[in-house]
C-alpha positions as a printed NumPy array, in Angstrom:
array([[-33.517, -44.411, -19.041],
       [-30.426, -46.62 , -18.998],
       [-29.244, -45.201, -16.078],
       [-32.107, -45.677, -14.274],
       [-32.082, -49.398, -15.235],
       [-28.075, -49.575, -14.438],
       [-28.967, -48.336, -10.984],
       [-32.437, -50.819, -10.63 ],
       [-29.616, -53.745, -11.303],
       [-27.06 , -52.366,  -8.881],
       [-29.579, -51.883,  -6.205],
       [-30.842, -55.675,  -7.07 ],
       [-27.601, -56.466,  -6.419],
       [-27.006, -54.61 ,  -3.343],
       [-30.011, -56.132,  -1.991],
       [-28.809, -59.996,  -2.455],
       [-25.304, -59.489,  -1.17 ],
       [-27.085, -58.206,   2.224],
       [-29.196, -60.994,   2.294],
       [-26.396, -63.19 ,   2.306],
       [-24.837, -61.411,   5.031],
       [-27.712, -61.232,   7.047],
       [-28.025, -65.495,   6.435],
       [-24.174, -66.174,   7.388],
       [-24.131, -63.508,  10.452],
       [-27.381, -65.745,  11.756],
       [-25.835, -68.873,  11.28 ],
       [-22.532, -67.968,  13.147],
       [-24.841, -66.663,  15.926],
       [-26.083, -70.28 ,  15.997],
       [-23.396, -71.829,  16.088],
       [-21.614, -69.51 ,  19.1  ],
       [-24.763, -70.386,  21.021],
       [-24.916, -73.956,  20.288],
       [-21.234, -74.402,  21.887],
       [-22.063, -74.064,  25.725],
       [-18.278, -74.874,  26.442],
       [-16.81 , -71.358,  24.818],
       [-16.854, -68.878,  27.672],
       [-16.34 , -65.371,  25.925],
       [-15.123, -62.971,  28.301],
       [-16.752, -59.602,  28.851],
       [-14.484, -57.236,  27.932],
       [-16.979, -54.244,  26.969],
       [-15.369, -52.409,  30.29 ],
       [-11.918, -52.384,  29.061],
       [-12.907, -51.144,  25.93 ],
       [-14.444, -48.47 ,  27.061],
       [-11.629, -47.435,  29.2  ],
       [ -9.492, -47.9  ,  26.265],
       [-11.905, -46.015,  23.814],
       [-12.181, -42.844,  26.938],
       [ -8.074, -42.781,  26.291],
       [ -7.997, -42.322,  22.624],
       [-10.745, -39.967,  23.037],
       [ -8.466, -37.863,  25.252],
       [ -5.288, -38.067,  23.542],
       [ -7.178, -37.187,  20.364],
       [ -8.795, -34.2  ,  21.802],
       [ -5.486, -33.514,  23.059],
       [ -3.659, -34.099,  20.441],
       [ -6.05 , -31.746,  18.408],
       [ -5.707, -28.61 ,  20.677],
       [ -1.578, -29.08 ,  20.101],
       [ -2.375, -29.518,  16.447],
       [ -4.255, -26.686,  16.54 ],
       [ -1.779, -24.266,  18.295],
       [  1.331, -25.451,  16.573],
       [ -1.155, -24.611,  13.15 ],
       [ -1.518, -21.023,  14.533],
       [  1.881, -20.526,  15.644],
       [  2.886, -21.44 ,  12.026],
       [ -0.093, -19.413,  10.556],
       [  1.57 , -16.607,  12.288],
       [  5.198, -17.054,  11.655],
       [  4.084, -16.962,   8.177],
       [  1.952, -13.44 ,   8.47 ],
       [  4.867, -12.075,  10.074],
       [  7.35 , -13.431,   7.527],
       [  5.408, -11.574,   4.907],
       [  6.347,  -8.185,   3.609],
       [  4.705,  -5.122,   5.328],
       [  2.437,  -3.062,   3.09 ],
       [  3.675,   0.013,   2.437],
       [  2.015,   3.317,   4.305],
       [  0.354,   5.069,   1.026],
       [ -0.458,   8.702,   1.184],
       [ -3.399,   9.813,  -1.238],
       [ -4.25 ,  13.469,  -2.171],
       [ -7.985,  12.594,  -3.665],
       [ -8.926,  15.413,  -5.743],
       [-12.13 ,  13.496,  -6.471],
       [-14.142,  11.372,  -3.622],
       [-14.692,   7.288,  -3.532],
       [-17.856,   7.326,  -1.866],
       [-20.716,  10.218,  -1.692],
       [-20.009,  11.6  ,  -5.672],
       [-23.4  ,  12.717,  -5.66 ],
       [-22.93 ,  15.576,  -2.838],
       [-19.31 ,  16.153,  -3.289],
       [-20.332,  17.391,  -6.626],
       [-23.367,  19.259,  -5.43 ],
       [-20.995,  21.133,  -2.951],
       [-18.028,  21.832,  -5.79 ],
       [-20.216,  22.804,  -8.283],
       [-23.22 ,  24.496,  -7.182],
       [-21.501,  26.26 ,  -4.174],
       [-17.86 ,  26.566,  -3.861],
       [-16.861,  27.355,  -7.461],
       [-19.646,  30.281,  -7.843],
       [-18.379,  31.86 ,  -4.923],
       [-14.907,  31.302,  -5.499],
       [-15.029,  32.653,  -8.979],
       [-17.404,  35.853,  -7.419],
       [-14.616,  36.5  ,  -4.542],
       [-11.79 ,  36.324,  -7.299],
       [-13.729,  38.978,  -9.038],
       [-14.654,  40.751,  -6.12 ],
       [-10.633,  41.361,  -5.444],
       [ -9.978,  42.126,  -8.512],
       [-12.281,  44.913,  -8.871],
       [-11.22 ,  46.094,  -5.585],
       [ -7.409,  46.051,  -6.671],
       [ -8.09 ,  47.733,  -9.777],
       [-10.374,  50.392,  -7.942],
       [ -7.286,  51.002,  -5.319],
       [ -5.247,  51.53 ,  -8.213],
       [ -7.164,  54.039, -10.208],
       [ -7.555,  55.571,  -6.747],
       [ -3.675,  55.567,  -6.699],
       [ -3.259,  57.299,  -9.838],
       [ -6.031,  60.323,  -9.539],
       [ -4.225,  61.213,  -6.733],
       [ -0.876,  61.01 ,  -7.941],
       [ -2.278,  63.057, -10.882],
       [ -3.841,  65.567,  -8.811],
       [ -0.474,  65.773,  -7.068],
       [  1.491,  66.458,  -9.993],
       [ -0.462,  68.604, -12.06 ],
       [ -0.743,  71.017,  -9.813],
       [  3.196,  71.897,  -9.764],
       [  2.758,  71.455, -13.39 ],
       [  0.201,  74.19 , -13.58 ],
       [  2.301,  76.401, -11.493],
       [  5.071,  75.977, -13.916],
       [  2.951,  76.996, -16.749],
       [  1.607,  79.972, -14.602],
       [  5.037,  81.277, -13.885],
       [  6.36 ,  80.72 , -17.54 ],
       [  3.552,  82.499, -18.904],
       [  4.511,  85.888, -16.297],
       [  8.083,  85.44 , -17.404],
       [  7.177,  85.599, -21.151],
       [  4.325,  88.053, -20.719],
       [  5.493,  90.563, -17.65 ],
       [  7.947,  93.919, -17.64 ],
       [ 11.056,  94.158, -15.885],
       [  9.46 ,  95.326, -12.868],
       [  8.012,  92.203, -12.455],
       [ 10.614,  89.719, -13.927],
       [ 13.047,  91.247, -11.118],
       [  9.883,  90.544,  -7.947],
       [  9.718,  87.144,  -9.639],
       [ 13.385,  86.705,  -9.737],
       [ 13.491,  87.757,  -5.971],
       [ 10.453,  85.577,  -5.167],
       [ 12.735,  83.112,  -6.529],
       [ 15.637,  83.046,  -4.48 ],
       [ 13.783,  83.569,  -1.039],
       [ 12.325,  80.403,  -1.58 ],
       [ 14.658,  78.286,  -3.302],
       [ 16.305,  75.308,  -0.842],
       [ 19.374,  76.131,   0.342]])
């Protein structure tokens, strides 16, 4: 409430002091047009001229202003130090988490892991393959040796000497 009173009373006062302008700006009115003799000279044409000048070299002067504030602005952008050229490896995305992680996780890790598996039973597979063969390979000399021990254990001399002949004929030479 006190503030609106403070402001009633300034506004009061406001109100005389324009009053008293508006009384003394009458009176000198009066008195300019009671005094025939004083010729005032119309000088509303030069002013304008005058005014049109400062208009121009203001508008002027602005648009200098303006570029010599830009040329600055830019000396200063250059003068600052470059950002350096940053190289990111993003093993998780900024934007679109949602699908990134519906591809990842519902699509390329199942089938990764399945084709990892997938190999790896195929290696192992090759392998076993590998080694039936190489053990069908091998046993068979194996069992001939075992055959042909048992005839030189087992057989007369007849036989031991068309074994021992057998024997050279197709040794390597």
């Amino acid at each position: 409430m006190k503030d609106i009173n403070e402001l009633n009373e300034r506004m009061d006062q406001a109100d005389e002091i324009i009053e008293n302008l508006i009384k003394k700006t009458t009176e000198l009115e009066k008195q300019v047009t009671s005094i025939p003799e004083v010729n005032i000279p119309d000088y509303s044409a030069s002013l304008d001229t005058i005014i049109q000048a400062v208009d121009e070299i203001k508008v002027s002067g602005s648009k200098r202003l303006e570029l010599d504030l830009l040329n600055v602005i830019n000396k200063k952008l250059d003068n600052q130090p470059k950002p350096a050229r940053q190289i990111r490896f993003l093993l998780f995305p900024e934007t679109n988490q949602a699908q990134y992680y519906k591809i990842v996780f519902g699509r390329l890790i199942p089938w990764g892991l399945a084709f990892m598996v997938a190999t790896y039973i195929f290696i192992t597979g090759y392998k076993a393959i590998e080694v039936y063969r190489y053990n069908g390979d091998v046993s068979q000399p194996i069992h001939y040796e075992r055959a042909w021990l048992y005839l030189q254990q087992h057989s007369k001399k007849k036989v031991l000497n068309a074994m021992d002949e057998a024997y050279t004929k197709t040794a390597d030479k």
